[in-house]
C-alpha positions as CSV (number, residue, x, y, z in Angstrom):
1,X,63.7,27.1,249.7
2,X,64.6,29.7,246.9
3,X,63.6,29.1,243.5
4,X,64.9,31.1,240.7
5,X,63.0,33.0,238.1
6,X,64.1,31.3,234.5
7,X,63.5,34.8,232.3
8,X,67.0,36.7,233.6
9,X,68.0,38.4,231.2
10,X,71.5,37.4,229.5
11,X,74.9,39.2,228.6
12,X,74.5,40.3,225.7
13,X,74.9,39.3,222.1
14,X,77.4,41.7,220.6
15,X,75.7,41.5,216.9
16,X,76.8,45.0,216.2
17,X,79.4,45.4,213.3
18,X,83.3,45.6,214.2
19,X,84.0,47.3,210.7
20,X,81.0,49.8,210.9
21,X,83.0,50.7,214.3
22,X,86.9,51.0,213.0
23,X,85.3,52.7,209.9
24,X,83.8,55.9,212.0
25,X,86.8,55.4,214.8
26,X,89.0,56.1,211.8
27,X,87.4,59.1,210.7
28,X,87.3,60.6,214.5
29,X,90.8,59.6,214.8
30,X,91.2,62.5,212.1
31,X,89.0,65.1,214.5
32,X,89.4,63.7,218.2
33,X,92.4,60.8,218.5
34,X,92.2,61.8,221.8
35,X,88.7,60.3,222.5
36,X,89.5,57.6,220.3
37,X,92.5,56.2,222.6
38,X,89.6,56.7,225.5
39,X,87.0,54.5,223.6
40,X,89.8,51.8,223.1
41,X,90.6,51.4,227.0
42,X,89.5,48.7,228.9
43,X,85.7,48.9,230.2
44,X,83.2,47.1,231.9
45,X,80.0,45.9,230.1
46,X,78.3,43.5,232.0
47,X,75.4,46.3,232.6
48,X,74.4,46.2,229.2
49,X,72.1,42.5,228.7
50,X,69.6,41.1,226.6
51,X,66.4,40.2,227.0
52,X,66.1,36.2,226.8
53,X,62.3,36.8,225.5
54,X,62.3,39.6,223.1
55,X,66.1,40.0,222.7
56,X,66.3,43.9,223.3
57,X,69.2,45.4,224.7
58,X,68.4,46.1,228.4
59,X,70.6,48.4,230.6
60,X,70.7,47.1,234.2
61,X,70.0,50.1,236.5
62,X,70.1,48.9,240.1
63,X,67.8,46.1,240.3
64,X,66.4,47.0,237.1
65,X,66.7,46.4,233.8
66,X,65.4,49.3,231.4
67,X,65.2,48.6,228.3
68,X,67.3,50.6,225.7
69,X,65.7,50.2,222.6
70,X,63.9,53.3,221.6
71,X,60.7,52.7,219.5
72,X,59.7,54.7,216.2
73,X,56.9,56.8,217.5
74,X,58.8,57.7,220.9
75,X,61.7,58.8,218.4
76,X,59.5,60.9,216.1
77,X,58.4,62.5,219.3
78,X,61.8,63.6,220.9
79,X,63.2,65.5,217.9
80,X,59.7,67.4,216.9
81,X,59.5,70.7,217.3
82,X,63.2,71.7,217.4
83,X,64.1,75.1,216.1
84,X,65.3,75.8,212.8
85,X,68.9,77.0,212.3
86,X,70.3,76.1,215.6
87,X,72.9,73.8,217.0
88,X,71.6,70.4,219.0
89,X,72.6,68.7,221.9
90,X,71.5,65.5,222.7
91,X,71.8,64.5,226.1
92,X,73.1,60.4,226.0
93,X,73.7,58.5,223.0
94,X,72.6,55.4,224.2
95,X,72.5,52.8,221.0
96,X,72.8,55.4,218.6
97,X,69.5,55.6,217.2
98,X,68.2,59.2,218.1
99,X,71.6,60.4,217.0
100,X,71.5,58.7,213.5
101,X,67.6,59.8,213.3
102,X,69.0,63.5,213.8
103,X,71.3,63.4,211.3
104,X,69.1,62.0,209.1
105,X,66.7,64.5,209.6
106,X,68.7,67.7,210.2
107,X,71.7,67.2,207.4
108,X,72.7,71.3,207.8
109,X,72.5,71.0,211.6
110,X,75.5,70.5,213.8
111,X,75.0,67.8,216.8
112,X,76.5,67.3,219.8
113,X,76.7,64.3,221.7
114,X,77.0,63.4,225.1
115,X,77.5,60.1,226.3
116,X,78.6,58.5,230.0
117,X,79.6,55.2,228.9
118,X,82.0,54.4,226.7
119,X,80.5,51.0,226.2
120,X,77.4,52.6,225.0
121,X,79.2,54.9,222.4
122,X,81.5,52.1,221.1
123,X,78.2,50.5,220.7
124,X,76.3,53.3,218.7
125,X,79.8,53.2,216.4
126,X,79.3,49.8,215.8
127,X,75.3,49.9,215.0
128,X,74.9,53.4,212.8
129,X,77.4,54.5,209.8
130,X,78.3,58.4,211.5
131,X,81.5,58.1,209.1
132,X,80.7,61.2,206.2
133,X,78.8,63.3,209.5
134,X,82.1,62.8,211.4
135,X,84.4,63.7,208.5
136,X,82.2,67.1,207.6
137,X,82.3,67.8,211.6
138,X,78.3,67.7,211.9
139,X,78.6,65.6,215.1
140,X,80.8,66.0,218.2
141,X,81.0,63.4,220.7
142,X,81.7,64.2,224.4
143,X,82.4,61.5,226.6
144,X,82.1,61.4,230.7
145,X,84.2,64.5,232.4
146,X,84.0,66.1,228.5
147,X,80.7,67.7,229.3
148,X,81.8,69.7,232.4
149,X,84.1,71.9,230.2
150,X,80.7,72.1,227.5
151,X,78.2,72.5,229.3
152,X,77.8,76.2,229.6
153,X,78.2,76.4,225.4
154,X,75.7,73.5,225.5
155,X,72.9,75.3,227.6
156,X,72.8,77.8,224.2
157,X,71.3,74.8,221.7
158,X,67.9,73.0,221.8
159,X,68.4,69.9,224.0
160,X,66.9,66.4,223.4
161,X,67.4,63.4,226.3
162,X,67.5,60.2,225.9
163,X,64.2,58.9,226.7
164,X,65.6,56.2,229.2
165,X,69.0,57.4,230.2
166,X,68.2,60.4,231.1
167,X,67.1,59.2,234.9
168,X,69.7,57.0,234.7
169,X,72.1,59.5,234.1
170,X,70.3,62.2,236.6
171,X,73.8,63.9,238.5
172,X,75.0,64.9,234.6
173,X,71.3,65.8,233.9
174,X,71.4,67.7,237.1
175,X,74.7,70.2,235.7
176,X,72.9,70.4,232.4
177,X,69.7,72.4,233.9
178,X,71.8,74.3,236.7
179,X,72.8,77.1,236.1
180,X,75.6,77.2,238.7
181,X,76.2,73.2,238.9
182,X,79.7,73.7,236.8
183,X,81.4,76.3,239.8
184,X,84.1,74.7,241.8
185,X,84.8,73.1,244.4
186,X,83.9,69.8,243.0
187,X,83.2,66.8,244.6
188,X,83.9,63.2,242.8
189,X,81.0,61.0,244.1
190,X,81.8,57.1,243.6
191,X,78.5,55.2,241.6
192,X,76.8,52.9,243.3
193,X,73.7,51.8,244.6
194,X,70.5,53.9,245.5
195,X,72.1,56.0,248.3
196,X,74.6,57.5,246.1
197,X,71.4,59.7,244.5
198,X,70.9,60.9,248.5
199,X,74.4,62.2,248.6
200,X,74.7,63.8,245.7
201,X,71.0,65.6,246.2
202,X,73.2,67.0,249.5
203,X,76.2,67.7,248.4
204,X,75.4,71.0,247.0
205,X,74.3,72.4,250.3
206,X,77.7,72.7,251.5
207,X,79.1,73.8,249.1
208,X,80.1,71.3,246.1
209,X,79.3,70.4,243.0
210,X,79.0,67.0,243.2
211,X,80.3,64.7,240.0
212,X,79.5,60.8,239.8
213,X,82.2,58.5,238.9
214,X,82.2,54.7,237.7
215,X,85.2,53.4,239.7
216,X,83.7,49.5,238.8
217,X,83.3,50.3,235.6
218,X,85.5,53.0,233.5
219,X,89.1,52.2,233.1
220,X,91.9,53.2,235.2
221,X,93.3,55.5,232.5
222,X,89.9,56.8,231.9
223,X,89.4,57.5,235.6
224,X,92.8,59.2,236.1
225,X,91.9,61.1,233.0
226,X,88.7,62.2,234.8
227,X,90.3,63.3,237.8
228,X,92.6,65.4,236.2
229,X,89.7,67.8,234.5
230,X,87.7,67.8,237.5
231,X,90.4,68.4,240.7
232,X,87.6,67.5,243.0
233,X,88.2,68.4,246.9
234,X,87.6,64.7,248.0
235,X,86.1,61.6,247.0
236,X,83.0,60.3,248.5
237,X,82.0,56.6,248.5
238,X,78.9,54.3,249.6
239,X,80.1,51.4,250.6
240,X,83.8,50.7,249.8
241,X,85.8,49.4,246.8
242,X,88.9,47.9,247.1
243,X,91.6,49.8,245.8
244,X,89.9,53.0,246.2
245,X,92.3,54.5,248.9
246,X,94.8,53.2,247.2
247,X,93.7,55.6,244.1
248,X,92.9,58.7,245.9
249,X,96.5,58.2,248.2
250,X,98.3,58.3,244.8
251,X,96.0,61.4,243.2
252,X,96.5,63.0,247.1
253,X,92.4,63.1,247.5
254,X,90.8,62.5,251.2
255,X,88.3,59.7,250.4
256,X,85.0,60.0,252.8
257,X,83.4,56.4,252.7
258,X,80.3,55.6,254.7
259,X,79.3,51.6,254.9
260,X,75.5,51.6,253.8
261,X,75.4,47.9,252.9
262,X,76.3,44.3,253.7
263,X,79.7,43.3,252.0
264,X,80.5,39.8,251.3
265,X,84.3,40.5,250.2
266,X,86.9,41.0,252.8
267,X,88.5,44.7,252.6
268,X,91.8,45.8,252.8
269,X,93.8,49.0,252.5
270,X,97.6,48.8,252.0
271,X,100.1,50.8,253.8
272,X,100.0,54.6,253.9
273,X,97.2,54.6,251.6
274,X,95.2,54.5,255.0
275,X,96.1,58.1,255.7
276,X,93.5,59.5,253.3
277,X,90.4,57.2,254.4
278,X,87.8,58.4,257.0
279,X,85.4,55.7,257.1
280,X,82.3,55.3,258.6
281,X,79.7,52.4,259.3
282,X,76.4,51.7,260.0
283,X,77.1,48.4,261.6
284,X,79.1,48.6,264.8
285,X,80.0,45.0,264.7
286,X,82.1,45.7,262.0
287,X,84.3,48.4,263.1
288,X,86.8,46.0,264.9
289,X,87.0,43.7,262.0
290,X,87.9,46.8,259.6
291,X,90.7,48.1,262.3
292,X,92.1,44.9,262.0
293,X,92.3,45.5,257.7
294,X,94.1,48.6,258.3
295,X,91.4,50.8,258.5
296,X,92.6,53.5,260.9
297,X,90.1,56.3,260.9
298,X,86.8,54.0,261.7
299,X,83.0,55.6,263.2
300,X,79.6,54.2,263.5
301,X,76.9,56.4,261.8
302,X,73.6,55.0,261.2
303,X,71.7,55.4,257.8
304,X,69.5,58.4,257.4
305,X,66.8,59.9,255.0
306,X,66.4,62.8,252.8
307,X,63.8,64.6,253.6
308,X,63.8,66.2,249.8
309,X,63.3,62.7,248.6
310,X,61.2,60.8,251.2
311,X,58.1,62.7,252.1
312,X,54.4,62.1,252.7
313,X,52.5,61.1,249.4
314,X,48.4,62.1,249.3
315,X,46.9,58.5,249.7
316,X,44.5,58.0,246.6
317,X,42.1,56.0,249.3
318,X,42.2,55.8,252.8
319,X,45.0,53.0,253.9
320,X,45.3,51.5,250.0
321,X,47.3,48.2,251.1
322,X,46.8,46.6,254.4
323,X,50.5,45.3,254.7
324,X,53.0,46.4,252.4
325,X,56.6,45.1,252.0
326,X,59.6,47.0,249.1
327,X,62.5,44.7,248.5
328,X,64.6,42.8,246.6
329,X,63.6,39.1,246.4
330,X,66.8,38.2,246.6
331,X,66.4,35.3,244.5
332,X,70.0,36.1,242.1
333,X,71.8,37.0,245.4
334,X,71.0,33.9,246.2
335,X,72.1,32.0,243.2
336,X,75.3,34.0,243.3
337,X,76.3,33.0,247.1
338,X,75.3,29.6,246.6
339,X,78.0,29.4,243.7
340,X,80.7,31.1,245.7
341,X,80.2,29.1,248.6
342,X,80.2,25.7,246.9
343,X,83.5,27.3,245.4
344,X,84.9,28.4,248.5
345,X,84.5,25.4,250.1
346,X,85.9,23.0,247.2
347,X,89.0,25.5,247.1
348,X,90.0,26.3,251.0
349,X,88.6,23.1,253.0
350,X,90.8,20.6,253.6
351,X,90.1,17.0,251.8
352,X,89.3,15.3,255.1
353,X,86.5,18.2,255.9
354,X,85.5,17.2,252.5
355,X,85.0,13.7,252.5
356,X,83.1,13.9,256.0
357,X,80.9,17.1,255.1
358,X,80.8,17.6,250.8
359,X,79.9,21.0,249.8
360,X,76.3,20.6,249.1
361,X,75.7,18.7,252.1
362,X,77.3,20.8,254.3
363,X,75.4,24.0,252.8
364,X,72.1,21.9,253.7
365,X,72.9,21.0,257.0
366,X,73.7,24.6,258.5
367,X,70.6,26.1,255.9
368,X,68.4,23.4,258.1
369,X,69.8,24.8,261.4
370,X,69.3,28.3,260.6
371,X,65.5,28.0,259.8
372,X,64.4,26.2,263.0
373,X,64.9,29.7,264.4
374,X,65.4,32.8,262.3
375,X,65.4,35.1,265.8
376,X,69.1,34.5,266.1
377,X,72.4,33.9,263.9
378,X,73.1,30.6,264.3
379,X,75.4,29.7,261.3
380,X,78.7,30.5,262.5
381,X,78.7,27.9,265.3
382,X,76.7,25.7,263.0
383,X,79.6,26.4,260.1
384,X,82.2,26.2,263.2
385,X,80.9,22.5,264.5
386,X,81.2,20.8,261.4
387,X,84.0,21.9,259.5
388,X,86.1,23.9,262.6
389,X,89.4,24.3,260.2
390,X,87.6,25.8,257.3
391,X,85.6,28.1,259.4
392,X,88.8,29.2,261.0
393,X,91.1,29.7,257.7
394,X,88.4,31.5,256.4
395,X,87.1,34.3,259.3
396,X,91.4,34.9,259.6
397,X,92.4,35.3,255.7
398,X,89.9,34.6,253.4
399,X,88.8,36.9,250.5
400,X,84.7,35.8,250.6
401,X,83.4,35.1,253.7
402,X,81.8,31.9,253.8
403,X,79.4,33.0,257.0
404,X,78.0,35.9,255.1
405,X,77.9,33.7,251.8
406,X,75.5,31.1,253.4
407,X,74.0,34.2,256.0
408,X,72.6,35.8,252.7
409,X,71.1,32.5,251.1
410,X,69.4,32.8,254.7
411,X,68.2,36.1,255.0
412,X,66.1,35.9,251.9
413,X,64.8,32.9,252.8
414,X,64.2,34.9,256.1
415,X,62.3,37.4,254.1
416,X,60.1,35.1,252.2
417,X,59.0,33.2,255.1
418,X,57.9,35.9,257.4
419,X,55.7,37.3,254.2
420,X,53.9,34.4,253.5
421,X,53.5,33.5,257.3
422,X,51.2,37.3,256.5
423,X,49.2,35.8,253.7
424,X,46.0,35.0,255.2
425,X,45.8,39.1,256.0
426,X,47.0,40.0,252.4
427,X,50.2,41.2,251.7
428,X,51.8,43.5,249.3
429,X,54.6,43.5,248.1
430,X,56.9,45.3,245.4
431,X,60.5,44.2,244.1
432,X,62.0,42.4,241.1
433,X,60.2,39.1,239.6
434,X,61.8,36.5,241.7
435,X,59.0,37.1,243.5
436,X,56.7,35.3,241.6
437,X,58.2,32.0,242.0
438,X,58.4,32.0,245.9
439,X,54.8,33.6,247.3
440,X,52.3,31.9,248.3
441,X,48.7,33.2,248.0
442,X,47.6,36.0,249.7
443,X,50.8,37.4,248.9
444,X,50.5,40.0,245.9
445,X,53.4,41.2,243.8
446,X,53.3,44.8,242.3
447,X,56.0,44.4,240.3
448,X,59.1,46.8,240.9
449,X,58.6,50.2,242.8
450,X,59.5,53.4,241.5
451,X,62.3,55.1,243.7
452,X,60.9,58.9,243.5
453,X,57.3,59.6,244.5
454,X,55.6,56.1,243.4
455,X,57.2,54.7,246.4
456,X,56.7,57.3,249.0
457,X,53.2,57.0,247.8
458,X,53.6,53.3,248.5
459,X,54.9,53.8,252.2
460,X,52.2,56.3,253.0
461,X,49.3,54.8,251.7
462,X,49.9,51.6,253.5
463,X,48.3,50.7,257.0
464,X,51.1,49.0,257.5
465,X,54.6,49.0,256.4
466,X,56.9,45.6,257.5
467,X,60.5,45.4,257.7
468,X,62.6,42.4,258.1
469,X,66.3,42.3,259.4
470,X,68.8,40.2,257.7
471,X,70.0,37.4,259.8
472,X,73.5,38.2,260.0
473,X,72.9,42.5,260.5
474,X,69.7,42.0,263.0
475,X,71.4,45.3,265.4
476,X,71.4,47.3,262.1
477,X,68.5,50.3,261.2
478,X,68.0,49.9,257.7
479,X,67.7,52.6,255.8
480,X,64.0,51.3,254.7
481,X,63.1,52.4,258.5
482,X,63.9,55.8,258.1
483,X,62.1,56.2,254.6
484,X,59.3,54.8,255.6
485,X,59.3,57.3,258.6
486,X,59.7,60.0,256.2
487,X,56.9,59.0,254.1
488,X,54.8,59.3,257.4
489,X,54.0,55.6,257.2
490,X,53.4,53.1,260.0
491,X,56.3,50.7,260.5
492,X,56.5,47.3,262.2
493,X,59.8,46.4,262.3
494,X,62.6,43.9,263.8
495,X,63.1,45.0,267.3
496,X,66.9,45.1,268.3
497,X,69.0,47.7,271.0
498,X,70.4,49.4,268.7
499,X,66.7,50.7,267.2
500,X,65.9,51.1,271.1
501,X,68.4,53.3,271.2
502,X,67.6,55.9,268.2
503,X,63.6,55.5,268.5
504,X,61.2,54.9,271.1
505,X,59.8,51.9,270.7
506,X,55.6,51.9,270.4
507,X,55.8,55.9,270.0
508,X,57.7,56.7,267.2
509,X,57.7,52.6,265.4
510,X,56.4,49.7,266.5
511,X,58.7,46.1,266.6
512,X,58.5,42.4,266.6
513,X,60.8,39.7,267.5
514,X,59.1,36.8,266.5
515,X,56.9,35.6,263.7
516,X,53.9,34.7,266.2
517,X,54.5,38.6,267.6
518,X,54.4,40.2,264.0
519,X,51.0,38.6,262.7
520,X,49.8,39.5,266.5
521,X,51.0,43.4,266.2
522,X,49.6,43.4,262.5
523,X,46.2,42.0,263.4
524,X,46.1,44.7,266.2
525,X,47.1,47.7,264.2
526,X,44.5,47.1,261.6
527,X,41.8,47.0,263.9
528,X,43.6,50.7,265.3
529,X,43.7,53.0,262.8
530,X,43.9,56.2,264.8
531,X,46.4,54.1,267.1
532,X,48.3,53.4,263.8
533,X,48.2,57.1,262.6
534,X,49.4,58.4,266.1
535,X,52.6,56.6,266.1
536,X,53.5,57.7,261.9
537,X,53.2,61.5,262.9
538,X,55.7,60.8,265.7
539,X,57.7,58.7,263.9
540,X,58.0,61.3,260.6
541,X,58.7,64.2,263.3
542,X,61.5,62.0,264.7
543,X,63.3,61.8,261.7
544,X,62.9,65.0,260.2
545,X,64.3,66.3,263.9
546,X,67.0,63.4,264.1
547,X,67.7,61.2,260.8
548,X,68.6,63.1,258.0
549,X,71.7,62.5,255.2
550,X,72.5,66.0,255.9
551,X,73.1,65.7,259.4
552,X,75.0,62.6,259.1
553,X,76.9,64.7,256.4
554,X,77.7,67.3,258.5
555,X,79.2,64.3,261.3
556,X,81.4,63.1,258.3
557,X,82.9,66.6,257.2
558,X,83.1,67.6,260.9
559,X,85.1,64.3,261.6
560,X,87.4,64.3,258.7
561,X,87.7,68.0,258.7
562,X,86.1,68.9,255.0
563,X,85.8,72.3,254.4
564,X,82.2,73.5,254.0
């Protein structure tokens, strides 16, 4: 089964000084109350960790976590050559260091600051003494939406980035170099995972200027406030968030939504808020299941690839890998569905379902089933034939959803057991550290993947690139299919109609269906290069003719009747 990695990094240890922080909030209070009251709303910070080894702040970006900590040299470097007698902007605060090194440095100089996270600047108040600066109006501090109304006096002064944030914070980066990036119409783009940076990329072609916005994280108040300066056209959103139709209903905003990921949480929209959400899937299966939580406006669209983003790398030798697999290990998904079930079940199930099936036992019992066969779902009737009430109350009104709780435990263990059944052929394999504790040997971790050209290089320079389904979404494309395409690699992937019915199967991709039928097809393709090759040339023409974002763009805007 899966093992966890002990080195996860930890919230983290808020050592910074309270009174260094109310002594410069006073003193801005005297320039900007207005961003003060902002700084004192309510926000997330369970991005910002440390690391249980060295105990430096780390920023959790995706899977990642960067860390934030900015050594001496690499701040000696980003404020060299600056022009004399000029105005500086620097481009994210981050923990306050560059800015206090500026200041420092530059006494006669006048700084601004721009910074997305109020977490982050409340932080770099607490850490650095920006009190007389503040008070003589050397430094200005612009927080979130604040740039937009900047940025074009901005463009005038020397810029210096933050050496991390500054691909974290790409969109904002992105209105900082354009020229035209600040023109309306805008379009308020909700954060999220990877895909978000393909929408965004799109966005301009039709027409808008596309603006990211934390709905997880920032405060109501400071997302209200947000809304107000931009007046966006509409809201876009991977995935959805509960209570986000909700919001744009009472700020009058259509909200486009389109499903790119598994959600464990049950989703609801209340009353008319339904009016303003167009929502679209990439799972069929769950279109009913969202008509019957009020979503009225539901349509299937499969996942996609940007062209501009995915492309065919130059291999540095001729097929570099023989079998390469990207992806998460899914080791702390693991841990965290594990937990919620156990929860779930201790909560909901009824004492007699207890007694005869506790928790832990239970969770064994249906994990056992599933892995006899990993070709098809078995655990709702396993779930269903032990504990039948539970299983019931639960698909009918329950918040988590105990099938997709255990079906993710599952699916990595899915994952990991199809990789090391490759082993003896050498596999390679790039995603977060919980990989090291669950290969076997002949199974070689890389460490994480870059998402820009490091990992187009990845899927173009291996003879082989593998997908695996998870259990409980085997009739979905994953978006990794059509990247990989892009990239002009050669994919073996899980066979299922709906694939059949956007590719041609042994043309365009190649599939499996069973364990014994993957090492098979591998062994095969190895000893067929030019076979191999064939089959990646049709397969990148297919989805530069077929599968692209902006296509699947232009069936949202079409459908909920966006002006372009």
């Amino acid at each position: 089964m899966i093992t966890q990695n002990d080195a996860i990094p930890q919230a983290a240890d808020q050592t910074a000084s309270q009174e260094q922080l109310l002594s410069n909030l006073r003193a801005l209070a005297t320039r900007n109350p207005s961003l003060v009251e902002r700084l004192c709303w309510p926000v997330n910070n369970s991005h910002i960790l440390t690391d249980p080894v060295s105990g430096k702040t780390l920023y959790q970006f995706h899977a990642q976590h960067l860390e934030l900590d900015i050594s001496d040299e690499l701040l000696q470097a980003t404020s060299e050559g600056l022009p004399d007698h000029q105005d500086i902007f620097l481009f994210a605060c981050g923990l306050g260091e560059q800015l206090a090194d500026i200041v420092k440095k530059f006494p006669d100089r006048h700084v601004t600051v721009w910074e997305r996270d109020p977490w982050l600047l409340r932080l770099a108040l607490s850490r650095y003494d920006f009190n007389a600066a503040i008070q003589d109006e050397r430094i200005t501090f612009l927080l979130g939406i604040d740039l937009l109304e900047a940025v074009k006096k901005i463009r005038k002064s020397p810029v210096i980035s933050h050496p991390i944030l500054q691909a974290v914070y790409a969109p904002e980066w992105w209105f900082v170099q354009e020229e035209n990036a600040v023109s309306p119409p805008f379009a308020a783009v909700a954060a999220g995972e990877l895909f978000v940076d393909d929408i965004i990329d799109s966005l301009p072609e039709f027409g808008y200027s596309p603006w990211l916005l934390d709905f997880r994280r920032l405060s109501l108040e400071e997302l209200e406030y947000s809304i107000e300066k931009l007046k966006p056209d509409f809201v876009f959103s991977t995935n959805y968030q509960n209570g986000l139709a909700e919001f744009c209903h009472k700020h009058n905003l259509p909200l486009l939504c389109w499903e790119v990921d598994p959600h464990l949480d049950d989703l609801r929209v209340k009353g008319e808020a339904a009016r303003v959400l167009s929502y679209f899937s990439y799972n069929k299966a769950n279109l009913a299941r969202l008509s019957r939580s009020s979503f009225n406006t539901t349509r299937y669209l499969p996942l996609a690839t940007n062209p501009e983003r995915r492309f065919p790398e130059q291999a540095k030798t001729e097929a570099a890998f023989p079998v390469a697999f990207v992806g998460s290990s899914m080791v702390q998904q693991v841990a965290e569905a594990r937990q919620n079930f156990l929860s779930l079940y201790e909560r909901t199930a009824s004492a007699q379902e207890q007694r005869v099936w506790p928790g832990d036992t239970l969770l064994q019992a249906i994990c056992e089933d599933q892995a006899r066969d990993f070709t098809r779902f078995l655990i709702p009737d396993s779930l269903q034939t032990r504990v039948p009430h539970f299983y019931q109350n639960n698909q009918q009104q329950g918040t988590l959803n105990a099938v997709m709780l255990i079906g993710e435990i599952m699916a990595a263990e899915k994952r990991l057991t199809y990789l090391n059944s490759l082993s003896d052929i050498g596999v390679h394999v790039w995603g977060d550290p919980g990989w090291t504790a669950n290969i076997t040997e002949g199974v070689h971790w890389h460490g994480y993947a870059g998402h820009r050209n490091e990992l187009n290089s990845i899927y173009s320079s291996a003879a082989i690139n593998i997908d695996i389904s998870r259990l409980y979404q085997m009739e979905i494309i994953p978006m990794r299919v059509f990247d990989i395409l892009a990239c002009k690699g050669f994919l073996i992937t899980e066979y299922s109609d709906e694939l059949a019915s956007h590719f041609l199967i042994g043309v365009e991709l190649e599939t499996y269906k069973t364990i014994g039928e993957l090492r098979e097809k591998v062994r095969y393709y190895l000893a067929n290069p030019e076979r191999r090759q064939d089959i990646a040339s049709q397969g990148y023409r297919a989805v530069r003719e077929r599968h692209t974002i902006r296509q699947r763009l232009q069936v949202i805007f079409d459908a909920a009747r966006i002006q372009q």
